[in-house]
N, C-alpha and C positions, 0 to 999 in steps of 0.2 A: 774709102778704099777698104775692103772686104780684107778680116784680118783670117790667117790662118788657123786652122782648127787647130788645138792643144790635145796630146797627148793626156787623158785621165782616165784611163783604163786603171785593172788593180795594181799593175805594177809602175804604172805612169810612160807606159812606155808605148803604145797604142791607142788610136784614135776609140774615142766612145762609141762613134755609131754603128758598128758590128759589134761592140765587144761590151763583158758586163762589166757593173760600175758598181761601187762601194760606195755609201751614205751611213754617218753617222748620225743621226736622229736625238737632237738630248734640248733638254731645256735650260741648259746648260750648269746642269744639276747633276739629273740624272739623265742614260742613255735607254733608247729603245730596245727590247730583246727581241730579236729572232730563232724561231725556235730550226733546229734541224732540218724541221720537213718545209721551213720559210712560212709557218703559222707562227703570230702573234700575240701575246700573251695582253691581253685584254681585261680591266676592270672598268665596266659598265655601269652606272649610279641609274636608280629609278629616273633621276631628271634626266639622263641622258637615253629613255626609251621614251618613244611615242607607242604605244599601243593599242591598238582599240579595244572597248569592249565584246567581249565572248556572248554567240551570240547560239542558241540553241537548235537556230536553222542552219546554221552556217559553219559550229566547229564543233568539237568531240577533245573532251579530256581522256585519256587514258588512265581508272583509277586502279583495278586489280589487272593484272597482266597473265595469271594462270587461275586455271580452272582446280587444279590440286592443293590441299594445302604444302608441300615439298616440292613444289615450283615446276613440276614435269610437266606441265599443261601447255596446252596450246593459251597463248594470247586472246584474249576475248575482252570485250568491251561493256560496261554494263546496261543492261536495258532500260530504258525508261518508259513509262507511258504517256500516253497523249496530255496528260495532267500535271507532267515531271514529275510523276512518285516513281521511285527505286524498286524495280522488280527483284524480290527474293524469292532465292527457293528454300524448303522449309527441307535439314537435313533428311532421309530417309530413316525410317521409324518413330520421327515425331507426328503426330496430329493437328489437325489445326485447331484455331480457336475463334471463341467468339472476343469484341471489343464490347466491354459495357462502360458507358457512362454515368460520372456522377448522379444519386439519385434516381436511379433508372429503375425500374420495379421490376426485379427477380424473377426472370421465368419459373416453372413448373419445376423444367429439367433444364442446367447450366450445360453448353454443352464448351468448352475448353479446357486448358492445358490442366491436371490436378499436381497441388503441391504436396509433395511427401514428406510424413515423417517417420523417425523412426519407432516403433514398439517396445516399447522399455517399463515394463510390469513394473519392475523393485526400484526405477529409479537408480540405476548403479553409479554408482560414484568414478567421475574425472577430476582429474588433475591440471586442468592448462593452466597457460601461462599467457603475461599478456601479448597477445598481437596472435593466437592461435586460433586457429580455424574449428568451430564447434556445431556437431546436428541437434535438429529438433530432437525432439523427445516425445511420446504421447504413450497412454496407458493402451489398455486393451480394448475400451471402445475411441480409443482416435481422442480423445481430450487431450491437449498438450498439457505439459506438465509446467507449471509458470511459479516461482519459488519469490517470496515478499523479499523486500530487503530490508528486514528487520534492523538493521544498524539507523536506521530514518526512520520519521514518524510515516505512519501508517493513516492515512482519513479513508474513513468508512463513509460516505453517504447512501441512506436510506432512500432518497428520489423518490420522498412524499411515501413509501410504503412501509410493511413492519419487516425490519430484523430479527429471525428469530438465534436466540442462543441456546445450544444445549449443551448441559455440562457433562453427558455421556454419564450418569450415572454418580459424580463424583461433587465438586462443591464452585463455587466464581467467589474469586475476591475482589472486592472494590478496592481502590484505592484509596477510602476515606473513612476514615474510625467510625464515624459515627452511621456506617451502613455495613462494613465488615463486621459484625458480629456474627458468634456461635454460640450458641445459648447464653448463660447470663451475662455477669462482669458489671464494672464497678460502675457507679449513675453517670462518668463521663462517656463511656463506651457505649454506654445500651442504648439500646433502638428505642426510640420512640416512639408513640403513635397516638394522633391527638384525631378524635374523631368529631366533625362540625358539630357543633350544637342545633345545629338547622337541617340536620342527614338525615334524608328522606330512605337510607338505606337500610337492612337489617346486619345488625353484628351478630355472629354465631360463634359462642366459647364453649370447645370442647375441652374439661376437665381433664382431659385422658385418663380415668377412672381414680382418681384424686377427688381434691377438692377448691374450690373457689374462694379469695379470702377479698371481701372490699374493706379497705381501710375507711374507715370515717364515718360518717352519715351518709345515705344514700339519697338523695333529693327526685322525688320525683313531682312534677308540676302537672297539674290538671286532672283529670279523675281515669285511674287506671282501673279497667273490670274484669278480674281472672274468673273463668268457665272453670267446671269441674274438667271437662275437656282440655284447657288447657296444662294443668296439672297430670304429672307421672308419676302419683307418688302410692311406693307398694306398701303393704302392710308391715308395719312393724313386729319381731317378734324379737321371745326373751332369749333364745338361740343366738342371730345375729346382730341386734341394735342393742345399744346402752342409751339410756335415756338418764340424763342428771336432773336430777329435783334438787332446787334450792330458794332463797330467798333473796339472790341478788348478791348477797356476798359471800354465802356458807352453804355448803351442798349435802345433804345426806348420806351417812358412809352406810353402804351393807357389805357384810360377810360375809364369809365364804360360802358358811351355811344358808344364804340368803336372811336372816337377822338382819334389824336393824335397833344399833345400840340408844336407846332412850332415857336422856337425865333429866327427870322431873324437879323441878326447880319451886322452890317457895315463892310465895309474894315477899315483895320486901313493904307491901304499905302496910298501914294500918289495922291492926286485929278491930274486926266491928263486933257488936253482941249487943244487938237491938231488942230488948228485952218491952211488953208491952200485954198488960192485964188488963182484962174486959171482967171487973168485979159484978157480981148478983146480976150477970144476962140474962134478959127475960125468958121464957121460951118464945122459940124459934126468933129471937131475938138475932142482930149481926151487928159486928164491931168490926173493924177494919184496922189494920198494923201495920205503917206506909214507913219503909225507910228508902229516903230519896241522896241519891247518890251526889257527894260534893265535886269539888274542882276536879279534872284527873277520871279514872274510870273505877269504875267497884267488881270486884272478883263476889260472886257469891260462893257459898262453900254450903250452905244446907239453911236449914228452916226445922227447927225443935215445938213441937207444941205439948200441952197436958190441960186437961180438962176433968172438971167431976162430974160428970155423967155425958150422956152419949153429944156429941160434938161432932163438927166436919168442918176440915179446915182447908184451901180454896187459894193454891200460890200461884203467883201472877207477876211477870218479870215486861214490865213497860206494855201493861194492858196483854199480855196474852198467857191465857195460862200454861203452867209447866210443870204443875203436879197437883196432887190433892190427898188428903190425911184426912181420919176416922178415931175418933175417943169413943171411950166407955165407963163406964165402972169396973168391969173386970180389966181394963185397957186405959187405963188415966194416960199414957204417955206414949207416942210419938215420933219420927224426925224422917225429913224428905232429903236429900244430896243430890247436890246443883252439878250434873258433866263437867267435869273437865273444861278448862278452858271456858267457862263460860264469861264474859264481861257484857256489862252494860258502862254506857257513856255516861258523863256527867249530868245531873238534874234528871235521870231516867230512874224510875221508880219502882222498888219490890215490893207487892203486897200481898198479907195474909187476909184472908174473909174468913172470919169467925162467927160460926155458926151455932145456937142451940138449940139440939132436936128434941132436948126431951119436956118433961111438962112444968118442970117448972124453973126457976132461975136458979144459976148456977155460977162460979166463976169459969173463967177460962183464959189460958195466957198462950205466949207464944214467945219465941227469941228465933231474930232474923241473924245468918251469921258470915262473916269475910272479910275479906281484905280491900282498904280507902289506901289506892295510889294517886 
């Protein structure tokens, strides 16, 4: 049997089917909201959409919505080409440009966008700070200005070619004694320079109007041949050059006057006096008067002779003669003097030859005379 319909209207107080109805909707948690206008306020999760993929014949994204950048534009959509690349347009008063690739080999003439910098002769000095916004710089032909960071080490490489340095006139220090040198300093400091023994090169020593000192023996091996050619050597005169004469340890002093001071010295050997008579010589008769020199050397000092009537007397110092004497009768006597300086060696011999000229026999002597060192 059909039961009667129930009042559940809002107020319970009329039938539902003309009239609206109140639901409370909850999970018995929380309740469902209805908004004002009887929209529902809705959280949708990814798994709870099905949607399909976007499909380029079939939908359109809307990415920029004005043509202005301050939004007064009309609604536009962006172009794409047959390719999907993004049509832009390039604002007015820029140019276009070319795209090059890595590697690509440099036309003639590049024809795109140019980077600017700015002109800056003196390099003027800023100030920022960090996180500030800073321009290029370049001189007056366009070279940027690019400053080392000297607080870090610095590597130079050469790339197989030569480095040149110039010190602008002024001087480079090394950083190692033993190549920082300035003229001389002490044998730890000084520059060395050891040249091969086997150096096919030539060294060139310029005196700078000085002079050259080698220490020691100079060794030279194999046979060296100096040309008049190769020598540059001027005349000496008594203006400019001094020349020392000496004997190895002692030098000759001269004066002021040009003098030179001379101390004649005695012998210290033995006084000789070789005394030797040639009694009743026949005529032209010859006797000979040999003093021969002992150990040591003989200083002669002269040769004395006397004869009674005319004689010639014939000195002779190691076979060669050195003087010669004449007697008489109004001239009975004599004597020849041996230079300065003269010495013979030991066992070397001075002789008189004793000669009579006149007619009949006669005596005749002789004395040889000097000093046995």
């Amino acid at each position: 049997m059909a039961r009667d319909s129930q009042p559940i209207s809002k107020d319970l107080d009329v039938n539902s089917a003309s009239h609206v109805m109140f639901f409370n909707l909850s999970d018995e948690t929380n309740s469902l909201a209805i908004n004002a206008a009887g929209s529902i306020n809705a959280i949708v999760t990814a798994t709870d959409l099905d949607i399909r993929n976007l499909s380029e014949t079939t939908d359109q994204v809307l990415i920029f919505a004005n043509t202005v950048k301050d939004g007064t534009g009309t609604d536009l959509v962006p172009l794409l080409d047959a390719d999907g690349h993004l049509q832009v347009d390039i604002l007015s008063g820029a140019t276009g440009g070319t795209e090059y690739n890595e590697d690509d080999a440099t036309p003639v003439i590049i024809v795109g966008n140019a980077n600017l910098i700015e002109r800056d002769d003196v390099l003027s000095a800023v100030t920022p700070v960090e996180g500030d916004w800073l321009g290029q710089r370049g001189n007056a032909r366009g070279a940027m200005w690019v400053e080392l960071d000297l607080t870090n080490d610095v590597t130079i490489a050469d790339g197989g070619n030569v480095i040149s340095i110039d010190d602008a006139g002024g001087s480079l220090t090394v950083d190692n004694a033993a190549l920082a040198v300035v003229g001389g300093g002490v044998e730890a400091t000084a520059l060395r320079v050891t040249i091969a023994n086997d150096s096919t090169g030539v060294v060139t020593i310029d005196d700078g109007g000085g002079s050259i000192t080698v220490d020691g023996t100079v060794a030279i091996s194999g046979t060296v041949t100096v040309t008049a050619t190769d020598l540059d050597i001027r005349d000496l005169t008594h203006v400019s050059d001094s020349v020392k004469v000496g004997d190895g340890t002692n030098f000759i002093a001269v004066n002021a006057d040009g003098s030179v001071n001379v101390v004649t010295q005695t012998s210290s050997g033995a006084a000789i006096n070789s005394y030797s008579q040639a009694a009743a010589l026949a005529s032209a008769g010859i006797s000979n008067h040999d003093f021969t020199a002992a150990g040591g050397t003989f200083e002669p000092t002269g040769v004395s002779v006397s004869g009674e009537s005319l004689g010639s007397y014939e000195i002779l110092v190691n076979a060669v003669t050195v003087g010669f004497l004449r007697t008489s009768v109004e001239h009975p006597n004599d004597h020849f003097t041996f230079a300065d300086g003269t010495v013979i060696a030991a066992l070397q011999v001075v002789r008189v030859i004793r000669t009579n000229d006149s007619n009949k026999a006669h005596s005749f002597e002789s004395t040889i005379k000097g000093n046995q060192n």
